[in-house]
PDB file of N, CA, C and O in Angstrom:
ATOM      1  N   UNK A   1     148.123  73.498  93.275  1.00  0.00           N
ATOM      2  CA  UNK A   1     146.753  73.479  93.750  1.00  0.00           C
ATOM      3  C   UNK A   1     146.145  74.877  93.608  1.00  0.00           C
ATOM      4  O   UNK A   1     146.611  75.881  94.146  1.00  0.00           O
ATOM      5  N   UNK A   2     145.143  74.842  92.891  1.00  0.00           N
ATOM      6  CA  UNK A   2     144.060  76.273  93.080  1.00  0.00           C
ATOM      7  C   UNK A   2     143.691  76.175  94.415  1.00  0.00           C
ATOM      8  O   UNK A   2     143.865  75.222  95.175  1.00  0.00           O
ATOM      9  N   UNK A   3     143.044  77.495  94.679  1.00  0.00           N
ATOM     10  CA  UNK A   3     142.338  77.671  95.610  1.00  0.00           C
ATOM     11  C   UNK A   3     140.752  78.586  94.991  1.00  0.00           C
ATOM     12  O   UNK A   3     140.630  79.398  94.073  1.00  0.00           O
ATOM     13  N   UNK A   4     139.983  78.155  95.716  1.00  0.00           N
ATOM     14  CA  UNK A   4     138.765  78.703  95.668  1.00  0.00           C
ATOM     15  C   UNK A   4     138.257  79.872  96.452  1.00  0.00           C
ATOM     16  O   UNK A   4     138.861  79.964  97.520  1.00  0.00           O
ATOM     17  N   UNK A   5     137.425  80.716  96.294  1.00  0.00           N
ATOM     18  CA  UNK A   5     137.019  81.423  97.799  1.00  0.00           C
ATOM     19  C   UNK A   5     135.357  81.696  97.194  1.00  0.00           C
ATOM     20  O   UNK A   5     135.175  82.348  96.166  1.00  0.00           O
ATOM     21  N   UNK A   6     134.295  81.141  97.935  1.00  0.00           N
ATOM     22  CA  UNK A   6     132.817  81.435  97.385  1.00  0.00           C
ATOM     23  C   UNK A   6     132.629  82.455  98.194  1.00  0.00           C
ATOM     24  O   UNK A   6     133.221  82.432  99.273  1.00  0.00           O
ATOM     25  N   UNK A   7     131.754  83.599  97.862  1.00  0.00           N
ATOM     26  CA  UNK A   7     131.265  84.740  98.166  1.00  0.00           C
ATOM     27  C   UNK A   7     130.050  83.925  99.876  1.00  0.00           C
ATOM     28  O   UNK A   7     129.347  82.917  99.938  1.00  0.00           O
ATOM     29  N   UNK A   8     130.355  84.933 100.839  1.00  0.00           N
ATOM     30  CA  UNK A   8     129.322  84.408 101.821  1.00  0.00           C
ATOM     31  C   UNK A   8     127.710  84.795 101.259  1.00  0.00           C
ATOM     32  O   UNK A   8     127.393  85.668 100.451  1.00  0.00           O
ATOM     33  N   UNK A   9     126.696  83.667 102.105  1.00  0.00           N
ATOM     34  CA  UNK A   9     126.038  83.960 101.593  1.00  0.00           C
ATOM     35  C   UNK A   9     125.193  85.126 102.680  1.00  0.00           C
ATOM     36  O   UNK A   9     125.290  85.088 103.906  1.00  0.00           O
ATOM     37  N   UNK A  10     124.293  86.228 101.831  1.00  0.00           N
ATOM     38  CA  UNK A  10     123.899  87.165 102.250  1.00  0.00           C
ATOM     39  C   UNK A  10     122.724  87.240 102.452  1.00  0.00           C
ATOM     40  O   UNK A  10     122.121  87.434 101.397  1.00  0.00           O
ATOM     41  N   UNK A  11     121.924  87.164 103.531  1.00  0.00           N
ATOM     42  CA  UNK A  11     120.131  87.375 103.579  1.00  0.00           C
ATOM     43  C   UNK A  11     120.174  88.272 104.476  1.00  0.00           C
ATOM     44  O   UNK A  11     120.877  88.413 105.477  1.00  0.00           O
ATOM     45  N   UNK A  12     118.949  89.158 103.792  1.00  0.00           N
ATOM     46  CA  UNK A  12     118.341  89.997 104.645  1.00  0.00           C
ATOM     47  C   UNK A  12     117.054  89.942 105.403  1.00  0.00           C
ATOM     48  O   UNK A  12     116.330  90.823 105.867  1.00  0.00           O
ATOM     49  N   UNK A  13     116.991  88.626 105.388  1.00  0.00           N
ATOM     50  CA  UNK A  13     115.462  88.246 105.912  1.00  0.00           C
ATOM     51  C   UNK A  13     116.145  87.248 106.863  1.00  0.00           C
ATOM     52  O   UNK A  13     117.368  87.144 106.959  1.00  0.00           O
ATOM     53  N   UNK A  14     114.883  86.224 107.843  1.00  0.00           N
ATOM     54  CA  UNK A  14     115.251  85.829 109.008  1.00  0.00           C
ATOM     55  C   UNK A  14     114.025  84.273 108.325  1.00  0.00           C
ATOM     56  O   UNK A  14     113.050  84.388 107.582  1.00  0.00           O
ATOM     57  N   UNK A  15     114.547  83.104 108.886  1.00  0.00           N
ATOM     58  CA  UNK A  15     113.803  82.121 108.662  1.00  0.00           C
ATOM     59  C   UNK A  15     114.126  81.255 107.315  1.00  0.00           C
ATOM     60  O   UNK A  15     115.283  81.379 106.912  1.00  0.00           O
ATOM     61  N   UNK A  16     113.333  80.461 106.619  1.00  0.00           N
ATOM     62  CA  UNK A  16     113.621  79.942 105.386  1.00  0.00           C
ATOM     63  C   UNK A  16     113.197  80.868 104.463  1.00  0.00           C
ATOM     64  O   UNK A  16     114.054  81.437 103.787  1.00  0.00           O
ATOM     65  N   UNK A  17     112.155  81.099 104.325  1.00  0.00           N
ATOM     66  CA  UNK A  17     111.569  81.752 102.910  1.00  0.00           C
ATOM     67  C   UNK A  17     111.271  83.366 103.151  1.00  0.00           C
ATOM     68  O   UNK A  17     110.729  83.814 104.162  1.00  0.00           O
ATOM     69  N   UNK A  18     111.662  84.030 102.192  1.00  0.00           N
ATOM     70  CA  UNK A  18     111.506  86.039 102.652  1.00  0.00           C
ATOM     71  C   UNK A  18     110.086  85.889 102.454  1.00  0.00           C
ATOM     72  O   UNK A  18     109.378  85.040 101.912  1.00  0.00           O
ATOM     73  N   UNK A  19     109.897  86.930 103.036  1.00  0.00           N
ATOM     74  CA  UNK A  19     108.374  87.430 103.285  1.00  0.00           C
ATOM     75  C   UNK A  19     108.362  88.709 101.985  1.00  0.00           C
ATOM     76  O   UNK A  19     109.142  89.661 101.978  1.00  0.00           O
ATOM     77  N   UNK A  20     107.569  88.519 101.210  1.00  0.00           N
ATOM     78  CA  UNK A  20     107.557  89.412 100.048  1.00  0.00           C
ATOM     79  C   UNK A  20     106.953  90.511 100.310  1.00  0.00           C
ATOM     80  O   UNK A  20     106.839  91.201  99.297  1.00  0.00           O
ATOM     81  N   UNK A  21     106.404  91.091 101.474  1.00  0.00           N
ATOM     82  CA  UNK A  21     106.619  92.485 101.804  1.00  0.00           C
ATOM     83  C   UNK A  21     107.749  92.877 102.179  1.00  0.00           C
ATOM     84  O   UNK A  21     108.146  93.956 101.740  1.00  0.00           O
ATOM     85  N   UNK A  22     108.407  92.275 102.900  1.00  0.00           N
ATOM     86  CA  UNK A  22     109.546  92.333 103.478  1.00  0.00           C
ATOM     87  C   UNK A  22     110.809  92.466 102.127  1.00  0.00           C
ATOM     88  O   UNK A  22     111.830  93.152 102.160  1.00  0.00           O
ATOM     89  N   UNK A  23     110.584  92.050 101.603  1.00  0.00           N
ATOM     90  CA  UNK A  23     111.713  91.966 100.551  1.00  0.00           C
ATOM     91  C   UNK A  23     111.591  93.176  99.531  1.00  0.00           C
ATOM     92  O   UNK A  23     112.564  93.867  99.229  1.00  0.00           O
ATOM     93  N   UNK A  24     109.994  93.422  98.900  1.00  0.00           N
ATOM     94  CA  UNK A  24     110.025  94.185  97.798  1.00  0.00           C
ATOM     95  C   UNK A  24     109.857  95.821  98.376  1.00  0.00           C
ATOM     96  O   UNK A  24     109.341  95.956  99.485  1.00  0.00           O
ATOM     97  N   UNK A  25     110.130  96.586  97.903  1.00  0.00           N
ATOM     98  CA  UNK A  25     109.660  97.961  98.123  1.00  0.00           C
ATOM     99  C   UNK A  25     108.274  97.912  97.600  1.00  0.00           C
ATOM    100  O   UNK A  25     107.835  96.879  97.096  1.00  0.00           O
ATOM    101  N   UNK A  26     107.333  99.360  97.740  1.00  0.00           N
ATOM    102  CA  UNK A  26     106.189  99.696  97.673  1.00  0.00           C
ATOM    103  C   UNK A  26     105.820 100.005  96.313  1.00  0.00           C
ATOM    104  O   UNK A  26     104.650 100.147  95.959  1.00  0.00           O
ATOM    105  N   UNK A  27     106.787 100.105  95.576  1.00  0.00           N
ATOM    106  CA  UNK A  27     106.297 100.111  93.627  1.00  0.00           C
ATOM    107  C   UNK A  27     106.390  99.065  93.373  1.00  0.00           C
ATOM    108  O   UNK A  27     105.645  98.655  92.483  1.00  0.00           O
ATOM    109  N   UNK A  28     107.384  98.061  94.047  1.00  0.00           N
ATOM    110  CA  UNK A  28     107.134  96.191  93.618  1.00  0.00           C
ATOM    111  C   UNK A  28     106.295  95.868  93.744  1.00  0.00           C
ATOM    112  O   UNK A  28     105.575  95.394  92.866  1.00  0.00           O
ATOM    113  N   UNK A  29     105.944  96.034  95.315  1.00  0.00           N
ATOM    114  CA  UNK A  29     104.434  95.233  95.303  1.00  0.00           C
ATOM    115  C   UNK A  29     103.131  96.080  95.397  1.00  0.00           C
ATOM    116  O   UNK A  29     102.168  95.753  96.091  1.00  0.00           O
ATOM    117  N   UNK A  30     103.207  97.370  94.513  1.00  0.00           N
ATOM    118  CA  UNK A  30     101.841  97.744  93.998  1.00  0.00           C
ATOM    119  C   UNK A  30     101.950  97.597  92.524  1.00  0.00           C
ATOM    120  O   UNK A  30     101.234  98.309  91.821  1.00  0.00           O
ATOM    121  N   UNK A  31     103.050  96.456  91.795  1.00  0.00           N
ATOM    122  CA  UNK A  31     103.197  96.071  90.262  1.00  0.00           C
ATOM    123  C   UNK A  31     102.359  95.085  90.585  1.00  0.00           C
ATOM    124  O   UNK A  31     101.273  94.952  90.020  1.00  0.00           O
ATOM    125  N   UNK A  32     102.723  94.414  91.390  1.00  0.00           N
ATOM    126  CA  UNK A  32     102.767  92.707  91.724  1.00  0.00           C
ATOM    127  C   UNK A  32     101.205  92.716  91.617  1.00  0.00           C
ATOM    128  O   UNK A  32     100.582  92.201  90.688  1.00  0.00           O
ATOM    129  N   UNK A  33     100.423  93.639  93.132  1.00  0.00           N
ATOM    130  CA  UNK A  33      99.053  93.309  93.109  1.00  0.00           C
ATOM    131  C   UNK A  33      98.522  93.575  91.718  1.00  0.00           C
ATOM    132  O   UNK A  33      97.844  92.739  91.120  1.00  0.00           O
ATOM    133  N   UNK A  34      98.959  95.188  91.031  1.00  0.00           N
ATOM    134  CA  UNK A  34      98.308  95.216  89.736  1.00  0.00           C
ATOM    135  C   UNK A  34      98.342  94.342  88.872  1.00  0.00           C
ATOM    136  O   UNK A  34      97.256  93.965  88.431  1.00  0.00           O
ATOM    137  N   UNK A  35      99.534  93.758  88.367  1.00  0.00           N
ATOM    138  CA  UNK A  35      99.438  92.687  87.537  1.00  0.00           C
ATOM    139  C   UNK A  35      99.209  91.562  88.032  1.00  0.00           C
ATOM    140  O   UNK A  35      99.282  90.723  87.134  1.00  0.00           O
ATOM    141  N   UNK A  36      98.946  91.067  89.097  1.00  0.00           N
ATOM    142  CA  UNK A  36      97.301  90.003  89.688  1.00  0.00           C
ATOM    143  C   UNK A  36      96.601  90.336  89.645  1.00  0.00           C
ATOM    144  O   UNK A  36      96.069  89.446  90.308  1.00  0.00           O
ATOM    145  N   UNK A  37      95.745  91.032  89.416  1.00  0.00           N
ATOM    146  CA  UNK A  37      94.315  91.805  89.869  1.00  0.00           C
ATOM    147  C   UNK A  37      93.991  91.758  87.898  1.00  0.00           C
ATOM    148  O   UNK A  37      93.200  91.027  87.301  1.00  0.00           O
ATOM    149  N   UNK A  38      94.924  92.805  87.324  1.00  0.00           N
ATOM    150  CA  UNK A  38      94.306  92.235  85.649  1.00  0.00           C
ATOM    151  C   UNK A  38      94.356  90.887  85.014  1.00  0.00           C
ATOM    152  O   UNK A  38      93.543  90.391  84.234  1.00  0.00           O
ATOM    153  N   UNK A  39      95.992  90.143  85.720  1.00  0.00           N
ATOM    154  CA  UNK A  39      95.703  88.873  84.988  1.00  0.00           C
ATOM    155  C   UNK A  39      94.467  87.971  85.354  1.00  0.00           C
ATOM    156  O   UNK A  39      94.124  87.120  84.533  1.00  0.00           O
ATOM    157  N   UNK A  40      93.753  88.108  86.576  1.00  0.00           N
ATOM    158  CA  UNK A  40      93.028  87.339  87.096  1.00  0.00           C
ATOM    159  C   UNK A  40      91.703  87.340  86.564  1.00  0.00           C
ATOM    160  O   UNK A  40      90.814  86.497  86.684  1.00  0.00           O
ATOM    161  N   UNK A  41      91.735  89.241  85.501  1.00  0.00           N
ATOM    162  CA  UNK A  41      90.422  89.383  85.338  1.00  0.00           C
ATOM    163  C   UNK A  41      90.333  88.812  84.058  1.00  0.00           C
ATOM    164  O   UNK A  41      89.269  88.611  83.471  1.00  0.00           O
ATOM    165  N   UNK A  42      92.007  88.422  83.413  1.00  0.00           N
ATOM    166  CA  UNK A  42      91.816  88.210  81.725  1.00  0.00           C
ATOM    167  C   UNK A  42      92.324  86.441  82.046  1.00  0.00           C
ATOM    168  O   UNK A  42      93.464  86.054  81.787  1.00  0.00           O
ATOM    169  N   UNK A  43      91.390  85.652  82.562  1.00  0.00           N
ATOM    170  CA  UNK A  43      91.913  84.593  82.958  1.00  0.00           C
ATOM    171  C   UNK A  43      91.680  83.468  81.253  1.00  0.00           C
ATOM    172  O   UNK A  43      92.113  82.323  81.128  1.00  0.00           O
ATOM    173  N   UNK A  44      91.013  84.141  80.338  1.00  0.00           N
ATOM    174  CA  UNK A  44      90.512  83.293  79.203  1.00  0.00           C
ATOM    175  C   UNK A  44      91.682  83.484  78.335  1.00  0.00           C
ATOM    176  O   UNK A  44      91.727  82.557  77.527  1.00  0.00           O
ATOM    177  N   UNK A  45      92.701  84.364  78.169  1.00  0.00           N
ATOM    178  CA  UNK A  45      93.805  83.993  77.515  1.00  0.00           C
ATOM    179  C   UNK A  45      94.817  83.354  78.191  1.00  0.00           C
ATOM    180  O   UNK A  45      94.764  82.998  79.369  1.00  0.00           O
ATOM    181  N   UNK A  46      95.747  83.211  77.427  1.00  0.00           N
ATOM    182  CA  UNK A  46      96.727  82.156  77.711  1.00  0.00           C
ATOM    183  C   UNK A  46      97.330  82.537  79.045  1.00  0.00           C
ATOM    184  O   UNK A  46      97.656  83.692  79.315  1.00  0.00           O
ATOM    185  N   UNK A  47      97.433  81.731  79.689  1.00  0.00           N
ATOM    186  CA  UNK A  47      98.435  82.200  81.621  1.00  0.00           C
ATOM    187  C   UNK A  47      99.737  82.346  80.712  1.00  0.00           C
ATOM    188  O   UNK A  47     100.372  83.256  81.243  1.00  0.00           O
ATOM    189  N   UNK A  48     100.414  81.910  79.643  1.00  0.00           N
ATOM    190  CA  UNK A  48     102.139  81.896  79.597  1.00  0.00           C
ATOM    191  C   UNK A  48     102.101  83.206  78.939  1.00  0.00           C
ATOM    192  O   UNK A  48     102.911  84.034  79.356  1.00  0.00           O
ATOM    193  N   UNK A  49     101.097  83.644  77.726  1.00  0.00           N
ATOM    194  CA  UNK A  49     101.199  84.630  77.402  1.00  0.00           C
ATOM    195  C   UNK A  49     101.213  85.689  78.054  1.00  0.00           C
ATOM    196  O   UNK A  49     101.809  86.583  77.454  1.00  0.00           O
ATOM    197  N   UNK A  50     100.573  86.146  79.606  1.00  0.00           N
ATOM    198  CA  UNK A  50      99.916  86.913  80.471  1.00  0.00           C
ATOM    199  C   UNK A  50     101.240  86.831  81.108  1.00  0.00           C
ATOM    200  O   UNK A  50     101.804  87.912  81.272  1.00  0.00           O
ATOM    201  N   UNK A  51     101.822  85.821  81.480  1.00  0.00           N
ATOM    202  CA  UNK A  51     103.007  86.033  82.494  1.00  0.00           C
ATOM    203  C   UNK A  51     104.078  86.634  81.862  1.00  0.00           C
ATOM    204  O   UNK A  51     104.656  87.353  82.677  1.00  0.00           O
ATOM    205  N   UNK A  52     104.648  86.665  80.677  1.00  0.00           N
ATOM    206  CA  UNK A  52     105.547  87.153  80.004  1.00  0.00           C
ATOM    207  C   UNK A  52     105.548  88.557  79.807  1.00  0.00           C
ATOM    208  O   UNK A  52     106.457  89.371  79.969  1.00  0.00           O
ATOM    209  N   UNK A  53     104.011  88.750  79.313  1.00  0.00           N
ATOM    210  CA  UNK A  53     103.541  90.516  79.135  1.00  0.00           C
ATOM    211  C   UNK A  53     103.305  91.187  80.181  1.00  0.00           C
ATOM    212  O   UNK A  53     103.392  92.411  80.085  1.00  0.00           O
ATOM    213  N   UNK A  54     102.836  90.414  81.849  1.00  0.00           N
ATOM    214  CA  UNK A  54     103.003  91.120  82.170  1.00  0.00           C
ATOM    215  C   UNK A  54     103.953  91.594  83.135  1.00  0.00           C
ATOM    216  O   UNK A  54     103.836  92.602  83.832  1.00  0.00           O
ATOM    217  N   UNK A  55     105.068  90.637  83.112  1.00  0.00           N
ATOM    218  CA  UNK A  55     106.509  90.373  83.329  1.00  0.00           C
ATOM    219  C   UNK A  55     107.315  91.759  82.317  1.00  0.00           C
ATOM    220  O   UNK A  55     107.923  92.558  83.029  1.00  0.00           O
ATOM    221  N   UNK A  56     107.330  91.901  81.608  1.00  0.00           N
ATOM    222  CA  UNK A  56     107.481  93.144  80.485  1.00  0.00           C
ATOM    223  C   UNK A  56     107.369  94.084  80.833  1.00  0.00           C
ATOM    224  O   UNK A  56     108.236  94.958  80.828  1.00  0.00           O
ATOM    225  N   UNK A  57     105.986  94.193  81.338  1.00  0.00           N
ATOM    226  CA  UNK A  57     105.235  95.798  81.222  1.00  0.00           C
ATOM    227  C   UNK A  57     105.512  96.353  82.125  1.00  0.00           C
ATOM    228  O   UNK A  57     105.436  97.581  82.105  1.00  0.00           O
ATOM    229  N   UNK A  58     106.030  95.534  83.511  1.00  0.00           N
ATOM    230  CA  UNK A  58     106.436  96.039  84.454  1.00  0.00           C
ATOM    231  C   UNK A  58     107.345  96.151  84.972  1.00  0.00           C
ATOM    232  O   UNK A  58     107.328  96.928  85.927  1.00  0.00           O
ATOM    233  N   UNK A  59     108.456  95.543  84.680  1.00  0.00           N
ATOM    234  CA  UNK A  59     109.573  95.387  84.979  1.00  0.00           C
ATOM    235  C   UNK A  59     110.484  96.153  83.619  1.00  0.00           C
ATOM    236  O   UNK A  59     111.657  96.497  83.765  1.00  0.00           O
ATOM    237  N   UNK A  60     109.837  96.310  82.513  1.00  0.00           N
ATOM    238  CA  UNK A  60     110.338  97.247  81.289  1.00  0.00           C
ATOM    239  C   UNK A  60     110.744  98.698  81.390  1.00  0.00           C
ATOM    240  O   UNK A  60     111.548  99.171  80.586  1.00  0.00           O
ATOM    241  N   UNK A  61     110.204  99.418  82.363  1.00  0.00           N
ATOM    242  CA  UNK A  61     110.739 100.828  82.744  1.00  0.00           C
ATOM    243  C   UNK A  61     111.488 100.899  83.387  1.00  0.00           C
ATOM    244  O   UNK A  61     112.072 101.980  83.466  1.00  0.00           O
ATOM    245  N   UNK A  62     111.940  99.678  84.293  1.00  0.00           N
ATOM    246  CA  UNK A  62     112.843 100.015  85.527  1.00  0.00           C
ATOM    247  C   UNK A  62     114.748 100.001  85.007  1.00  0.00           C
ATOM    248  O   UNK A  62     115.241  99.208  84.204  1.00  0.00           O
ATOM    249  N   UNK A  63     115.403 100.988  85.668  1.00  0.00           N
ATOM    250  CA  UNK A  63     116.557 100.578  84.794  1.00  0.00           C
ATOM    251  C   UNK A  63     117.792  99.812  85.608  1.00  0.00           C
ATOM    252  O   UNK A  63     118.712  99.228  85.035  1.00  0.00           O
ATOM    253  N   UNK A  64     117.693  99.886  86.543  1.00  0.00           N
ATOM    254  CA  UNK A  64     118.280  99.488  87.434  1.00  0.00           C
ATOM    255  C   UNK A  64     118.322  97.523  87.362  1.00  0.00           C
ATOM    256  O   UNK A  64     117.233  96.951  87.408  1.00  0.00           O
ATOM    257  N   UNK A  65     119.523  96.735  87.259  1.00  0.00           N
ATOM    258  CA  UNK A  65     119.511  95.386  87.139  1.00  0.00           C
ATOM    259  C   UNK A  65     118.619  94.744  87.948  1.00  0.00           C
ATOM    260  O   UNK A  65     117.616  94.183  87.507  1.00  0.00           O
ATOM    261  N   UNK A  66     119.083  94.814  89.752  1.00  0.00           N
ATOM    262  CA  UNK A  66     118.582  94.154  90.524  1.00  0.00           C
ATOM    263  C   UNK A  66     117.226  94.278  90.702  1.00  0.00           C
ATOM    264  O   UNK A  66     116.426  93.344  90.742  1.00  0.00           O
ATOM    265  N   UNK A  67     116.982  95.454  90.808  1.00  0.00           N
ATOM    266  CA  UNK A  67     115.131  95.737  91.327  1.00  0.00           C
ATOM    267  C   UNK A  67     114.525  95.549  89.483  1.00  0.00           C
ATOM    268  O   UNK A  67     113.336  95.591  89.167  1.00  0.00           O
ATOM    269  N   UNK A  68     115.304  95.414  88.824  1.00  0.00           N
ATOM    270  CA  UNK A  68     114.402  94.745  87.355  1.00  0.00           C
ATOM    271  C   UNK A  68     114.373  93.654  87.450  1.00  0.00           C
ATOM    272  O   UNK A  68     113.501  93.319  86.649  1.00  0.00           O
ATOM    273  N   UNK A  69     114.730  92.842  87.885  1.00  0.00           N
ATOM    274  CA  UNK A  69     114.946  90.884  87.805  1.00  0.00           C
ATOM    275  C   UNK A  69     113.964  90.898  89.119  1.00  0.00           C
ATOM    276  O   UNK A  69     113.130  89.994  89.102  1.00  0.00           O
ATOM    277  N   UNK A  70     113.921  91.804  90.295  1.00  0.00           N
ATOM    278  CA  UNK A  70     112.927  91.416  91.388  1.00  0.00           C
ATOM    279  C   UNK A  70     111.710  91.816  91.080  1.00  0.00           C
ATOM    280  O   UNK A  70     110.698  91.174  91.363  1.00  0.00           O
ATOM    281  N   UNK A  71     111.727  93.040  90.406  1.00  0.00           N
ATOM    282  CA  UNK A  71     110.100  93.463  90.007  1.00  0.00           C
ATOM    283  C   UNK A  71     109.399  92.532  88.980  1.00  0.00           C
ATOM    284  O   UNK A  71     108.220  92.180  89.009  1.00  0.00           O
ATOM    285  N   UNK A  72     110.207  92.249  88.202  1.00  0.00           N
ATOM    286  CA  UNK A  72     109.699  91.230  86.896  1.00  0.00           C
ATOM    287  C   UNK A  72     109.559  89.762  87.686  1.00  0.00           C
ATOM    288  O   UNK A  72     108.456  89.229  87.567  1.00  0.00           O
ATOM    289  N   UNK A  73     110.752  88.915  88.630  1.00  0.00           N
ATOM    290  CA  UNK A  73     110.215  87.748  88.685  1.00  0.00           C
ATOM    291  C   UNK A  73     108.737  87.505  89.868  1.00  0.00           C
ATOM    292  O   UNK A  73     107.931  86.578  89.795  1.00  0.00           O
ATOM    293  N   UNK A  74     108.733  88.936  91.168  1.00  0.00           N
ATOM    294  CA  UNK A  74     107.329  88.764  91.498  1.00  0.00           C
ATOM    295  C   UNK A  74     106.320  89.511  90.774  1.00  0.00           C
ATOM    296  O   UNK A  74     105.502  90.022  91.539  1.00  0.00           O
ATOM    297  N   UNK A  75     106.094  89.763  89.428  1.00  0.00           N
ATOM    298  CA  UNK A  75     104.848  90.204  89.074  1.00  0.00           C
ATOM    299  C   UNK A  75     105.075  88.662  88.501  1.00  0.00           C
ATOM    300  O   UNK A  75     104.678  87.825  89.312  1.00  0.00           O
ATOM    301  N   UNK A  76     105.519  88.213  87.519  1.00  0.00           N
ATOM    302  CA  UNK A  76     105.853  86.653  87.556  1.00  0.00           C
ATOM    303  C   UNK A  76     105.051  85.664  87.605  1.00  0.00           C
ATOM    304  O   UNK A  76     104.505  84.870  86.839  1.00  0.00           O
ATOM    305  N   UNK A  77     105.122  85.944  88.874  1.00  0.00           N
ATOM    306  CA  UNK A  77     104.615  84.745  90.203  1.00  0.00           C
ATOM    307  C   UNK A  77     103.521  85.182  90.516  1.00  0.00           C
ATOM    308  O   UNK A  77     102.616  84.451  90.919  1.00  0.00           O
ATOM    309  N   UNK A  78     103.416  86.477  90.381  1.00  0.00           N
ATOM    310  CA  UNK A  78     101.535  86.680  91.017  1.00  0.00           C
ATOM    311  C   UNK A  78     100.761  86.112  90.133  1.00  0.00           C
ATOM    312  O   UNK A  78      99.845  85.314  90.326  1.00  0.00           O
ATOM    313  N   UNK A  79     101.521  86.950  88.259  1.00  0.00           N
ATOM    314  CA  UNK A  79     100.515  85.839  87.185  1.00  0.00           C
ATOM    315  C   UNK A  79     100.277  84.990  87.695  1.00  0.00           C
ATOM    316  O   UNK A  79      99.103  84.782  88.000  1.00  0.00           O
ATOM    317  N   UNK A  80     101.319  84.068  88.038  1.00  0.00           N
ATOM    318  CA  UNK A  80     101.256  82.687  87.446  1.00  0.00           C
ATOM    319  C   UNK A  80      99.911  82.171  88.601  1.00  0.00           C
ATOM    320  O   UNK A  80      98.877  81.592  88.266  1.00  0.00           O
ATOM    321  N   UNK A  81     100.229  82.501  89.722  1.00  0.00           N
ATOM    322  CA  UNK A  81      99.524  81.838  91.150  1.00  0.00           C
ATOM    323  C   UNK A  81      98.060  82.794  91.217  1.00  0.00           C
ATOM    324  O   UNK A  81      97.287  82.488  92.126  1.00  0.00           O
ATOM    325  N   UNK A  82      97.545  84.228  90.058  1.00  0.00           N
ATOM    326  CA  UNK A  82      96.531  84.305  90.317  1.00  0.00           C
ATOM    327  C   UNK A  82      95.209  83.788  88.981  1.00  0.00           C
ATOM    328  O   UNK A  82      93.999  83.570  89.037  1.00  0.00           O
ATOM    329  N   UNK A  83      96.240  83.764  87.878  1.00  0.00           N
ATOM    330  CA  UNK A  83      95.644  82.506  86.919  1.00  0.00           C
ATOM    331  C   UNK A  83      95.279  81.253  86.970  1.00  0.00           C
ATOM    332  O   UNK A  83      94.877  80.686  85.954  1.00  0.00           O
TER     333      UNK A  83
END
């Protein structure tokens, strides 16, 4: 017989869903508002194109794994929800 062992799971937030101040630092979410605030103003091109670029542009300098996958998937999501 194998045995298994799954990693516990880890939150640093309280409730069901994190509060995205709570979660991002202060260069995340002054990406996040920036890239809502332009995608919203360039709403006549494509939303998939806009979310990708500006998923890129901001999350492209950072070098670090974790805060690159968090900075990129909430600028993301701001596209997507301010398109």
């Amino acid at each position: 017989m194998r045995s298994f062992e799954l990693a516990a799971d880890v939150r640093t937030w309280k409730g069901r869903m994190p509060n995205p101040v709570g979660v991002l630092d202060r260069t995340q979410l002054a990406g996040t508002v920036g890239a809502a605030v332009v995608s919203s103003a360039t709403f006549v091109f494509s939303p998939v194109a806009m979310t990708v670029l500006m998923g890129e542009l901001f999350g492209g300098r950072i070098k670090n794994g974790y805060r690159r996958l968090t900075t990129m998937m909430a600028v993301k999501n701001s596209t997507t929800e301010s398109t």
